[in-house]
C-alpha positions as CSV (number, residue, x, y, z in Angstrom):
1,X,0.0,0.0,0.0
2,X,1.2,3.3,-1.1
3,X,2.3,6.0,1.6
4,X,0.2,8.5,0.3
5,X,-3.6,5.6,1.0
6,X,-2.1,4.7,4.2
7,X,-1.9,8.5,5.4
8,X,-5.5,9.1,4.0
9,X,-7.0,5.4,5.7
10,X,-5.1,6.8,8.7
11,X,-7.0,10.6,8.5
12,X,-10.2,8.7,8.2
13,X,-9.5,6.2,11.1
14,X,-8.5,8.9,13.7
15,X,-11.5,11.5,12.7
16,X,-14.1,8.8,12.7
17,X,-13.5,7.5,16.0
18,X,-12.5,11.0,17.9
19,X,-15.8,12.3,15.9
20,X,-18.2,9.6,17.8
21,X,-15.7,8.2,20.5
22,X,-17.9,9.9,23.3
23,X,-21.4,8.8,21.7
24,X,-20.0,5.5,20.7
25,X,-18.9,5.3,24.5
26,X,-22.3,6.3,25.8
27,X,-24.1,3.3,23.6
28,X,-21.6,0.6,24.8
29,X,-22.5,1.6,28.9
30,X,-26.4,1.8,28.1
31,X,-25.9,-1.1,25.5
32,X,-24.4,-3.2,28.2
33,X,-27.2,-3.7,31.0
34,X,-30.1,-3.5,28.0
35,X,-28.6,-6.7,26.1
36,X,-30.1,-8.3,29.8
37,X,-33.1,-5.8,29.7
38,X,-35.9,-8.8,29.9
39,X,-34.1,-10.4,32.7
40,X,-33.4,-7.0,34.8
41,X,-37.1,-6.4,34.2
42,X,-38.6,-9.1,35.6
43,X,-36.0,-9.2,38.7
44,X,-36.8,-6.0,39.1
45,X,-40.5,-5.9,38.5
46,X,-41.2,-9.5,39.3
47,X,-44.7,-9.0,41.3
48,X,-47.2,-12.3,41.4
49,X,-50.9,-11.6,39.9
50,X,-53.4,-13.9,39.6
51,X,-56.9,-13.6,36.7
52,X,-60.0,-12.4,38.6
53,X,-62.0,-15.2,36.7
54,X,-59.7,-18.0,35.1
55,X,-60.8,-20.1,32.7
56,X,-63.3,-17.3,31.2
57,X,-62.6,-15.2,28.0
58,X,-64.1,-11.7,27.1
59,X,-64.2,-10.8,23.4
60,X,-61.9,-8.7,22.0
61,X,-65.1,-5.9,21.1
62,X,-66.0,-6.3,24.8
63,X,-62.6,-5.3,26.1
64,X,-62.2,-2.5,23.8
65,X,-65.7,-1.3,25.2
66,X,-64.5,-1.7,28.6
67,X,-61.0,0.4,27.8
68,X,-62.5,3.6,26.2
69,X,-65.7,3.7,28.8
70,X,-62.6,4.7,30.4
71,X,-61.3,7.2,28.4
72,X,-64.3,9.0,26.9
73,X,-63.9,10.5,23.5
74,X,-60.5,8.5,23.2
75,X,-60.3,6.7,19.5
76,X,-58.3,3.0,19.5
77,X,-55.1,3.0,18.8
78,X,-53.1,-0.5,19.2
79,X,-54.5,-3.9,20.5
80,X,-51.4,-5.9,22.0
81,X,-51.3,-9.2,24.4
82,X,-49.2,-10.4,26.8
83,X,-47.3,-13.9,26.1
84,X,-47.5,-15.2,29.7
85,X,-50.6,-13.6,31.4
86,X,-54.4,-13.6,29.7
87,X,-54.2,-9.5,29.4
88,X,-55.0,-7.3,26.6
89,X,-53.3,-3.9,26.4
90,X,-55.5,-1.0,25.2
91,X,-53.4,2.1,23.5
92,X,-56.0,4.8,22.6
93,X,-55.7,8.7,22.4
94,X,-57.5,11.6,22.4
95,X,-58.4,13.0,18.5
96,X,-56.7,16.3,19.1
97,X,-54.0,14.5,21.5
98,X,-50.3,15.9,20.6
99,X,-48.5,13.1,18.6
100,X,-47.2,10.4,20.8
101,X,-49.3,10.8,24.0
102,X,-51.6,7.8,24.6
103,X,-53.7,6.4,27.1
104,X,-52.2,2.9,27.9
105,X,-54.4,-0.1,29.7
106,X,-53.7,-3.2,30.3
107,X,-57.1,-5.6,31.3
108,X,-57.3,-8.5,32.2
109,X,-59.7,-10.9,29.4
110,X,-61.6,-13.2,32.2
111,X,-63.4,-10.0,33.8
112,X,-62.7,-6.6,31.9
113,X,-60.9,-5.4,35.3
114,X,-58.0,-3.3,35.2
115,X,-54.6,-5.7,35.4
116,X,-51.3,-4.6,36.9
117,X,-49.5,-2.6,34.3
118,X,-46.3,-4.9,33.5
119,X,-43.8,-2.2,31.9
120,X,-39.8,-1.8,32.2
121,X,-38.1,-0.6,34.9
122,X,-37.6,3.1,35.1
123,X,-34.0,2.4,35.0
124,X,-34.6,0.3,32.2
125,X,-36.7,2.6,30.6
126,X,-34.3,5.2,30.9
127,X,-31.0,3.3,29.6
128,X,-32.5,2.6,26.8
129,X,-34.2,6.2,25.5
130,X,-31.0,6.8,25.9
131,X,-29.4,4.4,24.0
132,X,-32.2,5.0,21.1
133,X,-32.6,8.7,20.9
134,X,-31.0,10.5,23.8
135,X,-34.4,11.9,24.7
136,X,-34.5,13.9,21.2
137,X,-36.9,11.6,19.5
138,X,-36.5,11.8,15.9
139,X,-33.5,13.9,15.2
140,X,-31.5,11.8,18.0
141,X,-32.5,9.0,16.5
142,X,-30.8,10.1,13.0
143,X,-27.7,11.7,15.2
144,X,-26.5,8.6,16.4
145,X,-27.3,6.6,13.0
146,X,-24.4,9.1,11.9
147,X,-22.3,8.0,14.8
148,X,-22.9,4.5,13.5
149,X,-21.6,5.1,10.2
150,X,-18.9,6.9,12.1
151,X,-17.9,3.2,14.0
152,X,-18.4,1.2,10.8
153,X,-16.2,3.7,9.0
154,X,-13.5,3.5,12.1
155,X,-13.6,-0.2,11.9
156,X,-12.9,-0.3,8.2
157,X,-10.1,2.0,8.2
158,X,-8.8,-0.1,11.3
159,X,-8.9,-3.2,9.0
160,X,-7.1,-1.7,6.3
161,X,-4.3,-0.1,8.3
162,X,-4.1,-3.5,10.9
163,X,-1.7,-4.9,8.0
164,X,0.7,-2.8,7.0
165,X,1.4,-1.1,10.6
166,X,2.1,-5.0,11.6
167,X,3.4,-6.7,8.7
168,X,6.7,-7.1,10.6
169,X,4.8,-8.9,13.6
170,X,2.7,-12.0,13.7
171,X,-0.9,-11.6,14.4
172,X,-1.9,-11.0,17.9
173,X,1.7,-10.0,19.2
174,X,1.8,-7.8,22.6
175,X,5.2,-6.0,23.3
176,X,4.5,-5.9,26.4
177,X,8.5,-4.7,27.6
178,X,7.8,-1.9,25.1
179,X,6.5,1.8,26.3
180,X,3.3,2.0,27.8
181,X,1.9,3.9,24.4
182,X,3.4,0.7,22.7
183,X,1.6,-2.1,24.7
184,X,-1.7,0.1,24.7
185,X,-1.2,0.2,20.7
186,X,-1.1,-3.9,20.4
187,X,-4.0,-4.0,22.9
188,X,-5.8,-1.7,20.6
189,X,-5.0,-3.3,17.6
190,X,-5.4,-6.8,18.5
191,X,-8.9,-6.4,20.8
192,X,-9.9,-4.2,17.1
193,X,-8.7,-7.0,14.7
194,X,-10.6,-9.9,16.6
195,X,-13.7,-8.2,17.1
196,X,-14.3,-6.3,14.1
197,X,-16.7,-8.6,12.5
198,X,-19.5,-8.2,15.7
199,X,-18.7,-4.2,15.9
200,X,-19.5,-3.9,12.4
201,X,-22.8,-6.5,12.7
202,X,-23.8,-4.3,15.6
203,X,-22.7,-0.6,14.1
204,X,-24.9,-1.4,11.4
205,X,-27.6,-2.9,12.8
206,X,-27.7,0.2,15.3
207,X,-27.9,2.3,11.7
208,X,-31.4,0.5,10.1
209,X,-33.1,1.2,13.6
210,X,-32.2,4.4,13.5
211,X,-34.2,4.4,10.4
212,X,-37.4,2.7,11.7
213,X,-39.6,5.7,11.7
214,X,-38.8,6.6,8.4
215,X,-38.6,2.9,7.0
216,X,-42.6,2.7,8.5
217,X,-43.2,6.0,7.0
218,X,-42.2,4.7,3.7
219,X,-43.4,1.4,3.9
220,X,-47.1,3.1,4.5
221,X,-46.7,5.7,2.2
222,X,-45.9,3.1,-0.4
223,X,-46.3,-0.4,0.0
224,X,-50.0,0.3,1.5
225,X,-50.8,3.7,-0.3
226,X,-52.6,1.6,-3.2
227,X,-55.3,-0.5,-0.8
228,X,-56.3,3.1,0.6
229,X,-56.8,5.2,-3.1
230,X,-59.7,3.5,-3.5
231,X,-61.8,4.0,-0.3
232,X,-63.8,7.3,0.5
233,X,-63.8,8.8,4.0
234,X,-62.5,6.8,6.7
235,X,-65.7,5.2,8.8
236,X,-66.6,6.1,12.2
237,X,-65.8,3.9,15.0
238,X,-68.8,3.6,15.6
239,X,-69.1,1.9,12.5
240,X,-66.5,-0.2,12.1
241,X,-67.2,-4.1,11.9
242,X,-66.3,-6.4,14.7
243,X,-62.5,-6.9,15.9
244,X,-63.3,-10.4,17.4
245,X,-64.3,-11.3,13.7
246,X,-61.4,-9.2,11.6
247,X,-59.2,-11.3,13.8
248,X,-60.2,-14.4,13.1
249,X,-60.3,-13.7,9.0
250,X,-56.9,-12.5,9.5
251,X,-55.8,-15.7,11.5
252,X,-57.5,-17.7,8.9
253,X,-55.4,-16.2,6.1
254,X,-52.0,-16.3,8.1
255,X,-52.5,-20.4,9.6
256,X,-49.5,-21.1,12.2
257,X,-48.8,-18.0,13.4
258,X,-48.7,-16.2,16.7
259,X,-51.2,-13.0,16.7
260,X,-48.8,-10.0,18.3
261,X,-51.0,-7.0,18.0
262,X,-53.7,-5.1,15.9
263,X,-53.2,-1.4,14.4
264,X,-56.7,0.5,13.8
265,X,-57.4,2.5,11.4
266,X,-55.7,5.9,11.1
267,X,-51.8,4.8,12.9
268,X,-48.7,4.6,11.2
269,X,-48.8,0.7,11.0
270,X,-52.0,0.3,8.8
271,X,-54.1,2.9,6.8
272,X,-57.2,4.9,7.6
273,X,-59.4,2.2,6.0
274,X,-58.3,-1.2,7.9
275,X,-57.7,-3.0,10.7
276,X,-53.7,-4.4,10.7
277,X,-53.7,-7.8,12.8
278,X,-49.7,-8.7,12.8
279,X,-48.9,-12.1,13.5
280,X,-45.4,-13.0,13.9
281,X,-43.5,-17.2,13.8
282,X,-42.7,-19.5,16.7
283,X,-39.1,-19.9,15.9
284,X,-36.3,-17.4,17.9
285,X,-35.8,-15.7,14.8
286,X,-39.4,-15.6,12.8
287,X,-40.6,-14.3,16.3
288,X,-39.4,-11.4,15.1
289,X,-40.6,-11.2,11.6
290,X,-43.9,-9.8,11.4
291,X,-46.6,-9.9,8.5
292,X,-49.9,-8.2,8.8
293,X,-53.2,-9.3,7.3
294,X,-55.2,-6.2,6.5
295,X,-59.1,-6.0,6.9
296,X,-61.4,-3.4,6.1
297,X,-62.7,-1.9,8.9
298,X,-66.7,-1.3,7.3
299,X,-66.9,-4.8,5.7
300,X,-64.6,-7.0,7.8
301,X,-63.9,-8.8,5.0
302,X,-59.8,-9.7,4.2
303,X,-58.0,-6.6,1.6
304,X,-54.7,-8.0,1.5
305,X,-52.0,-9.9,3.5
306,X,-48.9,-7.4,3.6
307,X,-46.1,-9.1,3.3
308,X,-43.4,-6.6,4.5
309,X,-41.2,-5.4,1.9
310,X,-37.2,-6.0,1.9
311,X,-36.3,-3.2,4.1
312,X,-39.2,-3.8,7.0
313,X,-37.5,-7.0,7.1
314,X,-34.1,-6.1,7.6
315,X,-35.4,-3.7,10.1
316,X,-37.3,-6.9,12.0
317,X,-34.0,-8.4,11.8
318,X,-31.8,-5.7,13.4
319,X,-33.8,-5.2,16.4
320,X,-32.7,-8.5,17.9
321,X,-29.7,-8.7,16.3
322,X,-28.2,-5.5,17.9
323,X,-29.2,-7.0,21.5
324,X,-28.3,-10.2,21.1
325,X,-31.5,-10.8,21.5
326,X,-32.5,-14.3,19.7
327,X,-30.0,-17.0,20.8
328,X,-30.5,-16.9,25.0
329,X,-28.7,-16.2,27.7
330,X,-25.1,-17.7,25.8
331,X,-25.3,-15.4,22.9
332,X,-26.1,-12.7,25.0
333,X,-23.3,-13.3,27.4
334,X,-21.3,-13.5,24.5
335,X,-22.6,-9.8,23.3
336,X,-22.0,-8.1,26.4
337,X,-18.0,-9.4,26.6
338,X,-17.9,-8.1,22.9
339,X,-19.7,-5.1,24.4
340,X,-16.7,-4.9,26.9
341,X,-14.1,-5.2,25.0
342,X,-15.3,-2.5,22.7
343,X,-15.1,0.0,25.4
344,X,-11.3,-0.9,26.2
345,X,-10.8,-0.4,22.2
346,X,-12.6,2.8,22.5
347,X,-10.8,3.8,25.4
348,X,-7.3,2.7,24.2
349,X,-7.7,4.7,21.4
350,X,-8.5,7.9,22.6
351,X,-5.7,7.1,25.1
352,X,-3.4,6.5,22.1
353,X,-4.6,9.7,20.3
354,X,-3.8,12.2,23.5
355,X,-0.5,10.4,23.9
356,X,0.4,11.1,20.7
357,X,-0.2,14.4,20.5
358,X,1.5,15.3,23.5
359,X,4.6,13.3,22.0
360,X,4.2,15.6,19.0
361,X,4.5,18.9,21.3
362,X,6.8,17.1,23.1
């Protein structure tokens, strides 16, 4: 390699990672305790409850009743259930609510009563807005997508320079009687080399959920644009045909599935015409693909099964990825001592960068 790429692969390794060093530190210390978020969760919030009636089922309309006698004037939102307790959870708003702010209630299905609400852990919760948008919402979000790029771009250049700054030594060689600078360098280079692979499966993952609000965005405006052209004003809920049966149409077109949650009419999951009833597989990595069957909301008939374009899937695919989050307790154990030793790389290197500087002045 000529002198001239190695000095410009060296300008892009140092600015990259000085550039996001601070951010990138930030996501590995929140990153850390949220790869064991479900586990911390339910130490932390671990509180026995018990069905007022078990054995008996309430329909789906009769819960929805139930949730916005509640809430008066509130419009549905989301329908979701909970995998080990019979509770549906009821997200409705106000019509001239400010975007985001919802009404949230769990109930439990055997009596329509309220049900403990099982959420994360305020710590928890905190780490990991956070860790997704630094309390910024959107623009965060984007802000550290670029610091992403930043650590994929860091890790590239660190991969192209590993082999010419140690062609003269054999792969993983400390100098450990050398300076302090020089046994930090080998650390640095070394830890880099052998974990590249999983920093740049996690930098990019961390990129495409950056993206999810603007993937969904597209993926509406697109993708399910054509089922709404066609339809005139959106009906009234009042109106609207029965969720019990749109359910059980949509269950009937997706067989073998695991129903996750239903999007009403007017939310950025579905259009302002159906019902979205999103089912998701049994396996640890199809739980985390999702396909919606679509029904219209006046007729309760079946539009369309949505099967989620390319990029909706790589975006169901990153989620878990980035935590770890699809193998068990072993491959999450393994992320969090990759996770580890990316913060002594990060460390190291802004070690190396101030000791090299004040050997220049020097």
């Amino acid at each position: 390699m000529k002198p001239d790429t190695i000095r410009a692969w060296s300008v892009v390794h140092t600015w990259s990672s000085l550039i996001s060093t601070l951010f990138l530190l930030m996501l590995c210390l929140t990153g850390l305790p949220l790869v064991f978020s479900h586990e911390l969760n339910h130490w932390l919030l671990d509180e026995p409850w018990q069905p007022a009636r078990p054995g008996e089922v309430l329909s789906l309309d009769a819960v929805m009743t139930t949730a916005l006698a509640r809430h008066p004037g509130d419009v549905p939102a989301f329908l979701s259930f909970d995998e080990d307790r019979p509770v549906v959870n009821v997200t409705s708003r106000a019509p001239d609510a400010p975007a985001g702010q919802y009404n949230f209630q769990p109930i439990d299905r055997t009596s329509g009563e309220a049900a403990p609400l099982v959420a994360g852990h305020p710590l928890v919760e905190f780490l990991l807005q956070l860790h997704t948008d630094m309390f910024l919402g959107l623009p965060g979000m984007l802000f550290l997508g670029l610091m992403g790029l930043m650590l994929v771009a860091a890790t590239v250049s660190g991969i192209v320079l590993y082999a010419p700054f140690m062609r003269r030594l054999p792969y993983g060689t400390l100098r450990l009687n050398r300076t302090a600078r020089t046994r930090w360098l080998d650390w640095h280079n070394l830890a880099g080399a052998t974990t590249a692979a999983w920093v740049l499966v996690v930098g990019l993952t961390g990129v495409v959920n950056t993206l999810a609000t603007p993937i969904l965005a597209v993926w509406k405006d697109t993708a399910l644009a054509d089922l709404a052209r066609t339809y005139g004003a959106p009906a009234p809920v009042g109106q609207r045909a029965s969720l019990d049966a749109a359910v059980e149409r949509a269950r009937a077109a997706l067989p073998g599935r695991t129903l996750q949650f239903v999007a009403f009419p007017g939310t950025e999951y579905t259009t302002d015409h159906h019902y979205a009833v999103f089912f998701h597989g049994d396996t640890p990595l199809t739980r985390h693909l999702t396909t919606p069957a679509l029904i219209d909301v006046r007729t309760g008939q079946l539009a369309a099964v949505a099967e989620p374009p390319w990029y909706v899937t790589t975006l169901g695919l990153s989620q878990p990825l980035h935590f770890g989050d699809y193998g068990g307790m072993g491959l999450k154990l393994v992320w969090a001592t990759l996770d580890l030793i990316t913060i002594v790389i990060l460390g190291s290197g802004l070690y190396l960068w101030i000791a090299r500087r004040r050997r220049g002045r020097a």
